[in-house]
MILODREN-747714 format. One line per 4 residues: their letters; for each residue x, y, z of C-alpha. Coordinates in steps of 0.2 Angstrom, whole numbers. Example, Ala and Ser with C-alpha at 12.3 -4.5 7.8 and 13.67 -1.06 7.14 Angstrom:
! residues 2
as> 62/-22/39 ~ 68/-5/36;
This chain:
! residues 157
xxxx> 0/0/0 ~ 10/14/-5 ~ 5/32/2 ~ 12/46/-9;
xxxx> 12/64/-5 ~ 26/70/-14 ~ 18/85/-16 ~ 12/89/1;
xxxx> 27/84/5 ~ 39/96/-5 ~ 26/111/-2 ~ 31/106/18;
xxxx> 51/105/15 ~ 50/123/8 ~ 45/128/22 ~ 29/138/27;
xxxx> 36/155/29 ~ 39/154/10 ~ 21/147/5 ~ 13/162/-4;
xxxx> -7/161/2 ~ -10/154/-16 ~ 2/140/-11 ~ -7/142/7;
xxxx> -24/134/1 ~ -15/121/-11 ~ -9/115/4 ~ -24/114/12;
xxxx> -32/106/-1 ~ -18/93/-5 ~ -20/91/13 ~ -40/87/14;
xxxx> -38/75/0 ~ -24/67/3 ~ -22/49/11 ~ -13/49/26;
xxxx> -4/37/39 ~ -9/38/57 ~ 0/25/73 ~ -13/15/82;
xxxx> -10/1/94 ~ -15/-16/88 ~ -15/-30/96 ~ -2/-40/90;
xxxx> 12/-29/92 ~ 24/-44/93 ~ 25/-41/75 ~ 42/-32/72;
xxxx> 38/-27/55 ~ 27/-14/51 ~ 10/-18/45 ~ -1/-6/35;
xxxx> -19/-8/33 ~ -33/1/26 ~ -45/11/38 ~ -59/4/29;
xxxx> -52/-16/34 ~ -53/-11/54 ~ -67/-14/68 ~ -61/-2/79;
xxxx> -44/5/83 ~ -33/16/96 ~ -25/30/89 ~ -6/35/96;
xxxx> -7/52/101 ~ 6/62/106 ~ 7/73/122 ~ 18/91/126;
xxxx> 21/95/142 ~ 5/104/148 ~ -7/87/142 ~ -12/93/126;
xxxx> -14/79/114 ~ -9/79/96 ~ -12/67/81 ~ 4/60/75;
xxxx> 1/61/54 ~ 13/52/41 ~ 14/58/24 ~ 23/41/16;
xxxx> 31/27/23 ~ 48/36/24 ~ 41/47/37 ~ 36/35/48;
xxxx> 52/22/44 ~ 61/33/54 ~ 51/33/70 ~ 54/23/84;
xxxx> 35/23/89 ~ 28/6/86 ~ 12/1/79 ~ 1/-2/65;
xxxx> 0/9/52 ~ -17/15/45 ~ -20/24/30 ~ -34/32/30;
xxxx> -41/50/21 ~ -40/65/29 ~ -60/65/26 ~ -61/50/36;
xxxx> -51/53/50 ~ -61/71/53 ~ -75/62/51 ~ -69/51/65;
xxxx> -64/61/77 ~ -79/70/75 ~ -90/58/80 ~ -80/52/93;
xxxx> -82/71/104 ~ -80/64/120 ~ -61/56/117 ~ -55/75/112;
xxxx> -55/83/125 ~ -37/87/124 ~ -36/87/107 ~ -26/102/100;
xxxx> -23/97/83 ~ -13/86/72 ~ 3/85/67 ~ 10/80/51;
xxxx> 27/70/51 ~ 31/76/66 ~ 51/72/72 ~ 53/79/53;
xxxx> 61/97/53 ~ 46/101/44 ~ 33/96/54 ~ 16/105/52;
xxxx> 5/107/65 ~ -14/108/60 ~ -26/116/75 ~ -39/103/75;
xxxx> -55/118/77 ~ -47/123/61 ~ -48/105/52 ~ -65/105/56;
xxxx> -70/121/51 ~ -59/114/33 ~ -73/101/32 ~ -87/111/38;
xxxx> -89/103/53 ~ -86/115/68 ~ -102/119/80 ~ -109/134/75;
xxxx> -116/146/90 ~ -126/157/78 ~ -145/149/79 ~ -147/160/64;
xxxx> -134/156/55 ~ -138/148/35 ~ -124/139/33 ~ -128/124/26;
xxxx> -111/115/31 ~ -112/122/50 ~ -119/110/63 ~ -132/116/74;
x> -140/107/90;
């Protein structure tokens, strides 16, 4: 299964201070339709090699998450295998689509309490961090407190 980001990737490796807006929202958009890699714990972790597998082939799954020092949790996110070849984090690799995993962590509220965001090959030197409130707003997916409000993507209670 090979994941291929070359050009998320390369936008990455220049570095955001040098991404005009224009390359800004090509980003973003490489980035809401890619397919990534995320680390979750599976069961047989005796395995030394690692294993992908599709999103789509698991019941249910923990994701790794990583955490700073003040308890803020932060989704690990792989562009291509050679991102995560050089981790010393075990576990099963899952490739799944930005789409998904939103969706995901959407309907699963109650586990993100600490959420902050995610972060793209992070250990790289060019790690990108993405606010998670901001991914969901990406997919149209953030509460909205305006009862008035006619957006038709906004989610109201």
């Amino acid at each position: 299964m090979n994941v291929n980001n070359a050009k998320l990737r390369s936008m990455m490796e220049s570095g955001p201070e040098v991404l005009s807006d224009e390359d800004m929202e090509l980003f973003v958009y490489e980035f809401a339709n890619a397919n990534l890699i995320i680390l979750c714990d599976s069961e047989d972790d005796d395995a030394e090699e690692r294993k992908y597998v599709h999103f789509d082939d698991l019941d249910e799954f923990d994701i790794i998450k990583l955490e700073d020092d003040e308890g803020h949790e932060f989704i690990p996110l792989f562009t291509d295998d050679d991102a995560v070849d050089n981790l010393d984090i075990s576990g099963l690799c899952v490739v799944i689509a930005t789409v998904d995993l939103v969706n995901l962590l959407h309907d699963n509220e109650e586990n993100n309490d600490k959420l902050e965001g995610l972060i793209l090959n992070p250990f790289s030197e060019n790690a990108a961090e993405i606010d998670y409130y901001s991914l969901l707003e990406l997919f149209g997916l953030e509460e909205c407190g305006d009862p008035n409000c006619g957006h038709e993507h906004h989610h109201h209670h």
